[in-house]
C-alpha positions in Angstrom: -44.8 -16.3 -32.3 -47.9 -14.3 -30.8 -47.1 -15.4 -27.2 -42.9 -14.1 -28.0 -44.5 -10.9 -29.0 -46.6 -10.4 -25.9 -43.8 -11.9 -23.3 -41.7 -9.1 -24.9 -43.7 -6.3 -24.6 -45.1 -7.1 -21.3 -41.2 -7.3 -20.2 -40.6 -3.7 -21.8 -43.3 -2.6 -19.9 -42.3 -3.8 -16.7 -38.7 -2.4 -17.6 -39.9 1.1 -18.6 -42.3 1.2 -15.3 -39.3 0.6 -13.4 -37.4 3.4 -15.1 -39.6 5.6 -14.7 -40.5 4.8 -10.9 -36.3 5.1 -10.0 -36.1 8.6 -12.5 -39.1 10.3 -10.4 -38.1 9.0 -6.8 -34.3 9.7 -7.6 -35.7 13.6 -8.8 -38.0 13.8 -5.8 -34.6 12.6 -3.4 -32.5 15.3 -5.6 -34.7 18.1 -4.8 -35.9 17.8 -1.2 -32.0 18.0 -0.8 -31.6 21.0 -2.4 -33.9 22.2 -0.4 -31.7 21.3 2.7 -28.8 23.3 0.5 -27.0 19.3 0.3 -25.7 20.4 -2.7 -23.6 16.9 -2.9 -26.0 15.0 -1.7 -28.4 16.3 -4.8 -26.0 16.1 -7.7 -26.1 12.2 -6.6 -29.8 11.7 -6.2 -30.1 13.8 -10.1 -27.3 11.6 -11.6 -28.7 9.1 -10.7 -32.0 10.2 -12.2 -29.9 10.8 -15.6 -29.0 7.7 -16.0 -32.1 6.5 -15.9 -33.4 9.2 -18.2 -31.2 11.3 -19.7 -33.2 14.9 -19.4 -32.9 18.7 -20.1 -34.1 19.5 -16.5 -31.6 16.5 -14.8 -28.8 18.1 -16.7 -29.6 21.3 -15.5 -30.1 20.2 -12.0 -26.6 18.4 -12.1 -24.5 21.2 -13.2 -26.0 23.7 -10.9 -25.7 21.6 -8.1 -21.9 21.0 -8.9 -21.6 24.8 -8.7 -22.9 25.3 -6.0 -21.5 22.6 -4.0 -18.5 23.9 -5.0 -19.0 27.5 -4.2 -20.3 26.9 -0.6 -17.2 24.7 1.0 -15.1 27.5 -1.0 -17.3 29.9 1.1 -17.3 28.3 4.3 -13.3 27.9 4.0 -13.4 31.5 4.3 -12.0 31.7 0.5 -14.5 34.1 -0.6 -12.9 35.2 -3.9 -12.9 31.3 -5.3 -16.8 30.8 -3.5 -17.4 34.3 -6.1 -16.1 33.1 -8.8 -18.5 29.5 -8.7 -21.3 31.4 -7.4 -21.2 34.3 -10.1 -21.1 31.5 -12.9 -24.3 29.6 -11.3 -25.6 33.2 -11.3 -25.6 33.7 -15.0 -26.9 30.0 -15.6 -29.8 30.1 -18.6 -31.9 27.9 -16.3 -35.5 26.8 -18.2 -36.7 25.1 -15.1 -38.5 25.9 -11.8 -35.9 24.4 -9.6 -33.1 25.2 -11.8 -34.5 28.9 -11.5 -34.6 28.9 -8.0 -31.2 27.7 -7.0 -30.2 30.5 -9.8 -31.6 33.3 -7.3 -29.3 31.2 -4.0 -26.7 31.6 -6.7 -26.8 35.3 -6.9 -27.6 36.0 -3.0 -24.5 33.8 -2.3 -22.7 35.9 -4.9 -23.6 39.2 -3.3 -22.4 37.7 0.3 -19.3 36.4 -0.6 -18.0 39.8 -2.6 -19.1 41.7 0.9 -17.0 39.1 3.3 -14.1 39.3 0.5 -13.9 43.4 0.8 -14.2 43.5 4.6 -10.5 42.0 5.2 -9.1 44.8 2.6 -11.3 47.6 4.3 -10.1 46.7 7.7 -6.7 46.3 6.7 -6.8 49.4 5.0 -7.9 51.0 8.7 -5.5 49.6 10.4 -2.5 50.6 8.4 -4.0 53.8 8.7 -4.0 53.9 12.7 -0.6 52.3 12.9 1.4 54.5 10.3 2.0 57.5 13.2 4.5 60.6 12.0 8.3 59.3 12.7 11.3 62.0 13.5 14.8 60.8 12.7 16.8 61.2 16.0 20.4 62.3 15.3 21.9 60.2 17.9 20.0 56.7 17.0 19.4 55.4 13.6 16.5 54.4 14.5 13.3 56.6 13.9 11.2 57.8 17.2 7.9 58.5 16.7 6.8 62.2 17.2 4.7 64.2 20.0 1.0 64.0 19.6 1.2 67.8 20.0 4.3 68.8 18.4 2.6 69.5 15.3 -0.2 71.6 16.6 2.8 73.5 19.0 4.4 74.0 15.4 0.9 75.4 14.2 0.4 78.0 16.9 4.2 79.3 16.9 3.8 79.6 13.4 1.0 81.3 13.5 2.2 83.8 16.2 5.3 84.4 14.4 3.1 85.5 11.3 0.6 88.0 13.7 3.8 89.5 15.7 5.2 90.0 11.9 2.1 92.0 10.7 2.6 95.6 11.2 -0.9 97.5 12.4 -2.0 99.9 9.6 -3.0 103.8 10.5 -6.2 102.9 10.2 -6.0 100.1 12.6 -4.4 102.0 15.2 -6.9 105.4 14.4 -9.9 102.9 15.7 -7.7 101.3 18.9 -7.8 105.1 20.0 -11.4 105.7 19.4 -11.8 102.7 21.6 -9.3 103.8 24.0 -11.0 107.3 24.6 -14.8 105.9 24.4 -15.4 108.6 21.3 -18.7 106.6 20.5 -20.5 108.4 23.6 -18.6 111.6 22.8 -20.2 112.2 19.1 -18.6 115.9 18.7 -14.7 114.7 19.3 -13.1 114.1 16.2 -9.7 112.5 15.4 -7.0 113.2 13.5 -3.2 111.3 12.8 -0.3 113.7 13.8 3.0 111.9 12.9 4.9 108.7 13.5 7.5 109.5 16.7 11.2 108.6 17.0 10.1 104.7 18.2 7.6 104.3 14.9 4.3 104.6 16.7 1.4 106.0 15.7 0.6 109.8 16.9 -2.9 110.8 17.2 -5.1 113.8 18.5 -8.1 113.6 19.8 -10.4 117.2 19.9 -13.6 119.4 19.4 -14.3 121.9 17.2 -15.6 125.1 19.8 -17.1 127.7 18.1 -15.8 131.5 19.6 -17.8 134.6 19.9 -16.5 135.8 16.5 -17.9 133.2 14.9 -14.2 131.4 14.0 -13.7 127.8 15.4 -10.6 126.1 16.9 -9.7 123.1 17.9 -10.2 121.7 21.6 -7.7 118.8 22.5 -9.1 116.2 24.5 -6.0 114.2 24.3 -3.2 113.1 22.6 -2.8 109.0 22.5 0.1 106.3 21.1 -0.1 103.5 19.4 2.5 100.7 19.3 2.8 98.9 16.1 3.5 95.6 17.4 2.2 94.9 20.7 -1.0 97.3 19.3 -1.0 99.2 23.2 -2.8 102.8 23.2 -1.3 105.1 25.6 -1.6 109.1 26.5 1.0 111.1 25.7 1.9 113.6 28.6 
């Protein structure tokens, strides 16, 4: 009965030594692959490990790897919004375990990545439907639409805007300094100038003068000139 005893327990022994030699070299296999980012190649190595001995850290290894794996062929298919999607759900992972941890972190790098490559087709499709929608005119002999001049719009601009400075009309007081230009009155301090009358064409009348004190001690006026001013085309002339 004794010798039963032992032969069993030595055979448990040599069973549980074996376990334990396949668990630890199947882990070691699992993670140096991880390190290569063999994603696959790892999830095989850890099951392997869990059936051996079923563990909170070979679980945890398993289902990261599966996510993962996963997210990167999504990622290099160019599928960037499905690669987010498995690489945001390994990103919020409770992982309790060094290695777990760290393929946590590639989770969330590979998270960041793949939401930049996914907005970069929308931004530069965005662009160039910008570039390409150019202004259309209808043409009244075709149906179909012909795209407008480059310039027309700033030719429109400019007209428009010349229509709205040739519809101004120049004020008094406009006109009163075009003359004190015209007849230099800045280096003449004593002329003065004074607004007369609006003529038969509807310009502007002014006199130009200096006061000339007379022996009797009464002043008149000297005219220095009398000047025009067109309203519209804003020209100062002398009147004869």
């Amino acid at each position: 009965m004794k010798r039963l005893l032992i032969f069993i327990l030595m055979m448990a022994l040599i069973v549980s030594g074996c376990t334990t030699r396949n668990y630890d070299s199947n882990m070691e296999l699992g993670k140096s692959q991880v390190e290569e980012e063999n994603y696959l190649e790892a999830h095989e190595a850890f099951e392997l490990a869990y059936k051996e001995d079923q563990t909170g850290e070979t679980k945890e290894l398993m289902e990261l790897c599966v996510l993962l794996a996963d997210g990167m062929k999504k990622y290099e298919e160019q599928d960037f919004e499905a690669a987010q999607v498995f690489f945001e759900e390994a990103a919020a992972y409770k992982a309790n375990y060094e290695k777990s941890k760290l393929m946590v972190q590639k989770a969330i790098g590979m998270s960041s990545d793949a939401g930049e490559a996914s907005a970069e087709p929308v931004a530069e499709a965005e662009q160039s439907r910008g570039e390409s929608e150019d202004p259309v005119i209808e043409s009244e002999e075709e149906d179909e639409p012909v795209e407008a001049p480059a310039t027309s719009k700033l030719a429109d601009k400019g007209n428009h805007e010349s229509n709205k400075d040739s519809d101004k009309t120049l004020t008094k007081a406009q006109a009163e300094n075009l003359v004190k230009d015209y007849a230099d009155m800045e280096n003449y301090p004593q002329l003065q100038i004074q607004y007369d009358r609006e003529d038969e064409k509807g310009d502007y009348i002014f006199q130009v003068f200096e006061m000339v004190n007379d022996s009797k001690g009464s002043g008149h006026k000297a005219t220095w000139g009398w000047y025009g001013v067109n309203k519209k085309t804003k020209e100062v002339y002398e009147l004869m």
